[in-house]
C-alpha positions in Angstrom: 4.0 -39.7 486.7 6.3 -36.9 485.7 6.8 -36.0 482.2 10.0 -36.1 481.8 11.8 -39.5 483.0 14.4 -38.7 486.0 18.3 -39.0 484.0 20.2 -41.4 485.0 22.9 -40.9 487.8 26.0 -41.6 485.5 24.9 -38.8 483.5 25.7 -36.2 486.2 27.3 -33.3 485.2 30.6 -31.3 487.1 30.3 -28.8 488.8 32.2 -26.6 485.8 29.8 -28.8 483.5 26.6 -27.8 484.8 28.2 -23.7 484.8 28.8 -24.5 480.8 25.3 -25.6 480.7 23.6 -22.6 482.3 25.6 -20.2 480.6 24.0 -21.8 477.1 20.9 -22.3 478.3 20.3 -18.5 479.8 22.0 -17.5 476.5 20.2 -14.7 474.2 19.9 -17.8 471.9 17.4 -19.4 473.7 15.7 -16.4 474.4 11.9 -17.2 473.1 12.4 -20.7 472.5 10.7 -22.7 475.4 10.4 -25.8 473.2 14.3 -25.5 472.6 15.5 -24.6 475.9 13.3 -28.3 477.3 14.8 -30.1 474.4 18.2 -29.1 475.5 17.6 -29.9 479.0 15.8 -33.2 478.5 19.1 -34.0 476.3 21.3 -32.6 478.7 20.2 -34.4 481.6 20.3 -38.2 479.6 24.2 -37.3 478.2 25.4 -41.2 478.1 21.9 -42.6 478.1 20.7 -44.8 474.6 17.6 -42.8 474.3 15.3 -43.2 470.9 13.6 -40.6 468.6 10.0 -42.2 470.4 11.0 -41.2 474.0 12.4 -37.9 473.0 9.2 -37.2 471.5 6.6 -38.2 473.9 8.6 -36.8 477.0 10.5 -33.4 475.8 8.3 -32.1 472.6 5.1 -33.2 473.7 4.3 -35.5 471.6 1.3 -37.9 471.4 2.0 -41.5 472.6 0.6 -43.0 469.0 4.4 -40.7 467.8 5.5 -42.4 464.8 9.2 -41.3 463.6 9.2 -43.8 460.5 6.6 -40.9 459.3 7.1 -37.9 461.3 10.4 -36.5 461.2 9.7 -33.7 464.0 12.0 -35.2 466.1 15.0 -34.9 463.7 13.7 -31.3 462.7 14.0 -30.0 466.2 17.3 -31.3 466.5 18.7 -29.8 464.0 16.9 -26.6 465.1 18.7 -27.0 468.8 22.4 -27.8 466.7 21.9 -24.4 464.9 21.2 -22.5 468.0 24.0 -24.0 469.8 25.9 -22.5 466.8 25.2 -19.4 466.9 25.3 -19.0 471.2 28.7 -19.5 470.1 29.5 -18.0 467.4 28.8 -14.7 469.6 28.2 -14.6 473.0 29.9 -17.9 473.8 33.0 -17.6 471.7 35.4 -17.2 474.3 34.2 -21.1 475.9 37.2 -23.3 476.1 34.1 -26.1 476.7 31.4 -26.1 474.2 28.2 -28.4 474.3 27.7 -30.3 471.1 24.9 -32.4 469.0 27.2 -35.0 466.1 25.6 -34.3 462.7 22.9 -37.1 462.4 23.0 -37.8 466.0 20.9 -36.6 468.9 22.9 -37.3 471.7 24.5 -34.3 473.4 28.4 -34.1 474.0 31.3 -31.9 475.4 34.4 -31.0 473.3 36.9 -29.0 474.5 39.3 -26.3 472.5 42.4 -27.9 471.4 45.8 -26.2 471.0 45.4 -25.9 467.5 42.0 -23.9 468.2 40.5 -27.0 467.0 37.8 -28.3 469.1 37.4 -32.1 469.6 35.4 -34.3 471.8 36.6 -34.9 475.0 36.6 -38.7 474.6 36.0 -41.3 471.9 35.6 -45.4 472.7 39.3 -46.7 472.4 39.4 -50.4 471.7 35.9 -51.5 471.7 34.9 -54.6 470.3 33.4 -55.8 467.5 30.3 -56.1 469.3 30.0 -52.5 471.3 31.2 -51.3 468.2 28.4 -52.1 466.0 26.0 -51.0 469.1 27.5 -47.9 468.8 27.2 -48.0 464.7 23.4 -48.7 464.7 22.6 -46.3 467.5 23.7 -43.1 466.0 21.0 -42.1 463.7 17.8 -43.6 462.3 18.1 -45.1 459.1 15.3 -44.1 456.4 14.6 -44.5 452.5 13.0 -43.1 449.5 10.8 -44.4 447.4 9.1 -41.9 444.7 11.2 -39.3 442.8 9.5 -36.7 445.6 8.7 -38.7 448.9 8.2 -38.4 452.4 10.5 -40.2 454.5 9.4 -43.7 455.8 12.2 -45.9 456.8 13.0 -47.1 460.0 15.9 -49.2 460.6 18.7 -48.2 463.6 22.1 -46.7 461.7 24.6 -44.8 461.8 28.0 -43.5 460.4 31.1 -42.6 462.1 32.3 -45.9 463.5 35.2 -47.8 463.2 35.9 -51.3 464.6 39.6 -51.0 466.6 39.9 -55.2 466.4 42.5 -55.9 463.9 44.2 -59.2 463.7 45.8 -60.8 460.4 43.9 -63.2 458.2 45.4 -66.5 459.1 44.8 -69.5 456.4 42.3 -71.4 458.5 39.9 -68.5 458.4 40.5 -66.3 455.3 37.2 -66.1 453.2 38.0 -68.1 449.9 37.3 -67.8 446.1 37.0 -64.1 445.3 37.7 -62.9 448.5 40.6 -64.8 448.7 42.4 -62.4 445.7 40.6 -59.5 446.7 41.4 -59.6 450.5 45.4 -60.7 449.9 47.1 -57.1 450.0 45.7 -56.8 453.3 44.9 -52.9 452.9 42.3 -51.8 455.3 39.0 -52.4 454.0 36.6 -49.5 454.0 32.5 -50.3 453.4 31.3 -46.5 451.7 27.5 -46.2 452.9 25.9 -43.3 450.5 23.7 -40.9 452.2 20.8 -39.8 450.2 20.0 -35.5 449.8 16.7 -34.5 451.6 15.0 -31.2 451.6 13.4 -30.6 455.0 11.1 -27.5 455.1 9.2 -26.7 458.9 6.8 -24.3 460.3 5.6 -25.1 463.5 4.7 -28.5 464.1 4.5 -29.1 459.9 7.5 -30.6 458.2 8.0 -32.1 455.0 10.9 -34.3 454.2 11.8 -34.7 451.0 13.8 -36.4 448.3 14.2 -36.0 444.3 16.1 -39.1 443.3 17.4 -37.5 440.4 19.2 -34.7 442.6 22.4 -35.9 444.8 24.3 -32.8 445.8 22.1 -30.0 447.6 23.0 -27.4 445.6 21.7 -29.1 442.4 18.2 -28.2 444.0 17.4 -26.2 441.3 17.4 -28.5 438.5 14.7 -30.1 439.8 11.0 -29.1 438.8 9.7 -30.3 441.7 11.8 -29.1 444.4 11.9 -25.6 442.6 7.8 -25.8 442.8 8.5 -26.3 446.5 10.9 -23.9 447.5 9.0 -21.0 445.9 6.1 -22.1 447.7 7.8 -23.0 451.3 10.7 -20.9 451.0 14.2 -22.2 450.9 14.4 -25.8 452.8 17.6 -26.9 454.6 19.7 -29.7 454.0 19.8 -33.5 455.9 22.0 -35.8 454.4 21.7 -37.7 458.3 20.4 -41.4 456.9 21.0 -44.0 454.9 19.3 -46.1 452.7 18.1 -49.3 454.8 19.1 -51.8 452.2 22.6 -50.3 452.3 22.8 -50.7 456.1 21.8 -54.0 456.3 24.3 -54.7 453.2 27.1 -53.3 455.5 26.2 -55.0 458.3 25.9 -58.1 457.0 29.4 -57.4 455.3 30.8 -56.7 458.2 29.5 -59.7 460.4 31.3 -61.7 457.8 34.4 -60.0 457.1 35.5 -59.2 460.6 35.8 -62.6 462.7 38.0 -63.9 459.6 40.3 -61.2 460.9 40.0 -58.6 458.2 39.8 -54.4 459.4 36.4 -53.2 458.7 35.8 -49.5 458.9 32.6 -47.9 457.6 32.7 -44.9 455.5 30.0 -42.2 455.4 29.2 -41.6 451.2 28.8 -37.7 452.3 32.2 -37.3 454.4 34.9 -38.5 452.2 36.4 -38.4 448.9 37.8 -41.5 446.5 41.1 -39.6 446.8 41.2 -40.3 450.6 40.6 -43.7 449.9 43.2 -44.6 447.4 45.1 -47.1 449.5 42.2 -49.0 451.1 40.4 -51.9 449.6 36.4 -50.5 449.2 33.3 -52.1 449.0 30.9 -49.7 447.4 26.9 -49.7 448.5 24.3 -48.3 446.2 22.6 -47.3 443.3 25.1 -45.6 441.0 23.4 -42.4 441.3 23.8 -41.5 444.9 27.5 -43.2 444.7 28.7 -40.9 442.1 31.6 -39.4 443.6 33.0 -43.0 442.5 31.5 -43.3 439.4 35.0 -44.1 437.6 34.8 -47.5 439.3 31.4 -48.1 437.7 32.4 -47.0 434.6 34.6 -49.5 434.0 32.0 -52.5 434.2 30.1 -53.5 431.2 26.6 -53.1 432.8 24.9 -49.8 434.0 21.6 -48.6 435.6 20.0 -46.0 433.6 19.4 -42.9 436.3 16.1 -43.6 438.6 15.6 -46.9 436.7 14.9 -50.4 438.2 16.6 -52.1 435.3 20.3 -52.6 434.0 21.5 -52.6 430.8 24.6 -54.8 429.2 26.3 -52.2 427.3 28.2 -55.2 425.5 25.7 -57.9 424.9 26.5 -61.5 423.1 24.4 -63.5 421.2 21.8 -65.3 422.9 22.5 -63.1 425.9 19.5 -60.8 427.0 20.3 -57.0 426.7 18.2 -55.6 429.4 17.2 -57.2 432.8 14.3 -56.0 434.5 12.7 -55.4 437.8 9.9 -58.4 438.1 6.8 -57.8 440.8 5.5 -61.4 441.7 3.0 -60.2 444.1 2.5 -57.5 446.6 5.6 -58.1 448.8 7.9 -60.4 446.8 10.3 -58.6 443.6 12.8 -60.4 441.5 15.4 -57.3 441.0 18.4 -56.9 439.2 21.7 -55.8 440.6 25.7 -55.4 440.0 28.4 -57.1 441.8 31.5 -55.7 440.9 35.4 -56.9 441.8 37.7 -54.3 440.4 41.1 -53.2 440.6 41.3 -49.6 442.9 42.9 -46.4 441.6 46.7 -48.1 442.8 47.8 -50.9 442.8 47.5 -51.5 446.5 44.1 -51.5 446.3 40.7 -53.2 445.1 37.0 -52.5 445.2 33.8 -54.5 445.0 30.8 -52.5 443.5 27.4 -54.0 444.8 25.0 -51.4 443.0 21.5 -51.7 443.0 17.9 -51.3 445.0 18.3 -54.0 447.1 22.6 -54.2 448.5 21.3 -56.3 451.4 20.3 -59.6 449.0 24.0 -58.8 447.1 25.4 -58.7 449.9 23.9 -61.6 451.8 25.0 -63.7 448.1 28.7 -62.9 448.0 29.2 -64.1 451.9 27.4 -67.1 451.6 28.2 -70.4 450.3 26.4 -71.2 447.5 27.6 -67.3 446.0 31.0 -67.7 446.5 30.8 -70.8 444.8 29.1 -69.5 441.6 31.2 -66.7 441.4 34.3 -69.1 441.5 33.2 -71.3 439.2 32.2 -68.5 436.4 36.0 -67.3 437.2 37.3 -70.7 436.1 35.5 -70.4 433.1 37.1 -67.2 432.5 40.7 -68.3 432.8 40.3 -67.5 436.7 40.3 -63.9 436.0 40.6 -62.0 439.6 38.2 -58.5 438.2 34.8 -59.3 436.9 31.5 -57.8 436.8 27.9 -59.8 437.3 24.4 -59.6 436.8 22.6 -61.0 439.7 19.2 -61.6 439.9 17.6 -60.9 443.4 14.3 -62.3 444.6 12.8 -60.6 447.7 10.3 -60.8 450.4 9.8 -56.8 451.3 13.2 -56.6 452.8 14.3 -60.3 453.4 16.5 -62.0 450.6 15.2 -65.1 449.3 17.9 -66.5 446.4 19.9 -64.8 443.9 21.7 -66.3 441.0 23.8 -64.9 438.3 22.5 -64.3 434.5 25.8 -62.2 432.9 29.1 -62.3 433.8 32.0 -60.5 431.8 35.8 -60.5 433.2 37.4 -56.9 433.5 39.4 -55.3 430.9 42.0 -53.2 431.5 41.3 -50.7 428.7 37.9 -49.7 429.4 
């Protein structure tokens, strides 16, 4: 059996593509890089294919078959390794290419873009109305999705992700499908609605076939790097690390996902956001559901700072910043057993920075049991009948206790509630 697998026949390449192709590969670049130069062929030759961080692996780097990428991020290392060559092969011998070969950040497939007239380059073709369906294929194939758990922590997620895609159906909420009691309000200026994944900072150091992946919860913008003990610790022992910002939190994925399963047959325009790429500015007309813990979402932190609750930085608890009598203060993370946590969280629905607009904040460690509680039955019906109580206020913000088997939501159920007010 050959090492490599042979590429499939759609992915053959022009005659002028196969020239571009040489030309980079023969390139000063990839002068004394053997492992580079079969990375870049073995991508080259499956251009189109869906092929997985285990198969590129075990077939271009050599890899044993027991390869695990929840734990070994060699893979995404050599990647990024291959995308910075690519740069610089252009940035000086290959400047003049009106064709350039290129790796999407946080994705491993290869593509072609072309120079534009603006000198701009863009990618020769993007999917034009897809559907719901190959749209979300094409969502959770683009990158791997991991998580952190420990203030410093190796990287050991695992679910399929991705950012960068946008659903083309659009159709207009008719009354026989339009989600009711909050989302009724929320959903009725019919602004496109954006779901804002956060993507977490990692430090990636690598020599040889060693890497380390790591994360500092407390740090969420690369250049903060030094404010951590840690990470300083590190980087005068390793040197200086680059950055990944490629994955998302896997609660957070699944949160959107399940978001968008529900939002989209009722008709509504669901685009996901990547947390990284864009700015609360460029969002002041949409309607935005926020994922997260209100650390990593800080670019938005104006939303959260109108609620009455807050998580405390790297904390598992939230506090109510204006308690009542009889009404508990703090709510905390519970562990009933190995697998299964009761765990706080915030559901927000707030008015945006126009008046055109309006967000819904679901903050927390576990997005995906928030999530899965606003969309379903029993949720919507709690949340409207603490609004009635409220003189049907439309913005509110919620404590909602989560109970959790690892990553499946069992129940949820409210223990705060507070309508919004307008001065805070």
């Amino acid at each position: 059996m050959p090492l490599l697998s042979p590429p499939d026949p759609v992915t053959s390449a022009s005659q002028d593509e196969q020239q571009l192709f040489e030309r980079v590969l023969a390139g000063r670049a990839f002068e004394n890089t053997p492992a580079l130069r079969k990375l870049l062929s073995y991508l080259w030759e499956r251009r189109g294919q869906e092929i997985n961080e285990y198969s590129i692996a075990t077939e271009a780097l050599d890899r044993r078959p027991d390869f695990d990428p929840r734990t070994d991020a060699a893979v995404r290392v050599q990647v990024a390794r291959l995308r910075q060559r690519l740069k610089a092969f252009y940035d000086v011998e290959g400047s003049s290419e009106a064709a350039r070969i290129f790796i999407p950040h946080g994705a491993h497939e290869l593509e072609i873009v072309r120079e534009e007239p603006n000198g701009e380059f863009g990618r020769v073709s993007e999917p034009q109305n897809v559907s719901w369906w190959q749209s979300i294929a094409l969502f959770f194939r683009r990158r791997d999705v991991f998580f952190a758990i420990a203030a410093i922590a190796l990287v050991i997620g695992g679910w399929a992700a991705g950012s960068g895609w946008r659903a083309a159906h659009t159709s207009s909420i008719g009354a026989e499908n339009a989600p009711g009691g909050p989302w009724r309000e929320f959903l009725a200026n019919h602004a496109p609605l954006q779901i804002v994944v956060p993507n977490p900072v990692f430090f990636i150091w690598s020599e040889n076939t060693e890497t380390l992946m790591v994360r500092d919860p407390a740090i969420n913008n690369f250049a903060d790097m030094k404010s951590s003990t840690e990470l300083s610790r590190l980087s005068d022992r390793l040197g200086k690390p680059f950055l990944a910002q490629d994955y998302t939190v896997g609660t957070d994925t699944r949160a959107a996902f399940r978001l968008a399963q529900f939002l989209q047959p009722k008709g509504v325009q669901v685009s996901l956001a990547n947390g990284s790429d864009i700015s609360p500015e460029a969002l002041d007309h949409d309607n935005l559901i926020l994922l997260g813990t209100l650390g990593i979402l800080s670019p938005f932190h104006e939303y959260f700072d109108k609620l009455h609750f807050t998580i405390p930085d790297h904390k598992q608890y939230i506090i109510d910043t204006e308690p009542i009598r009889g009404v508990p203060v703090q709510y905390g993370t519970v562990h009933e057993s190995a697998t299964r946590t009761v765990s706080p969280g915030i559901i927000g629905f707030l008015p945006g920075r126009t008046p055109s607009s309006h967000i819904i904040v679901l903050a927390g460690y576990y997005t995906s049991s928030l999530a899965a509680y606003i969309t379903s039955p029993q949720g919507i019906a709690d949340i409207q009948n603490l609004r009635a109580k409220h003189g049907n206020c439309q913005f509110f913000g919620a404590i909602v206790l989560s109970e959790v088997d690892g990553i499946n939501p069992l129940k949820s159920k409210i223990v705060d509630f507070k309508p919004y007010e307008a001065s805070k």
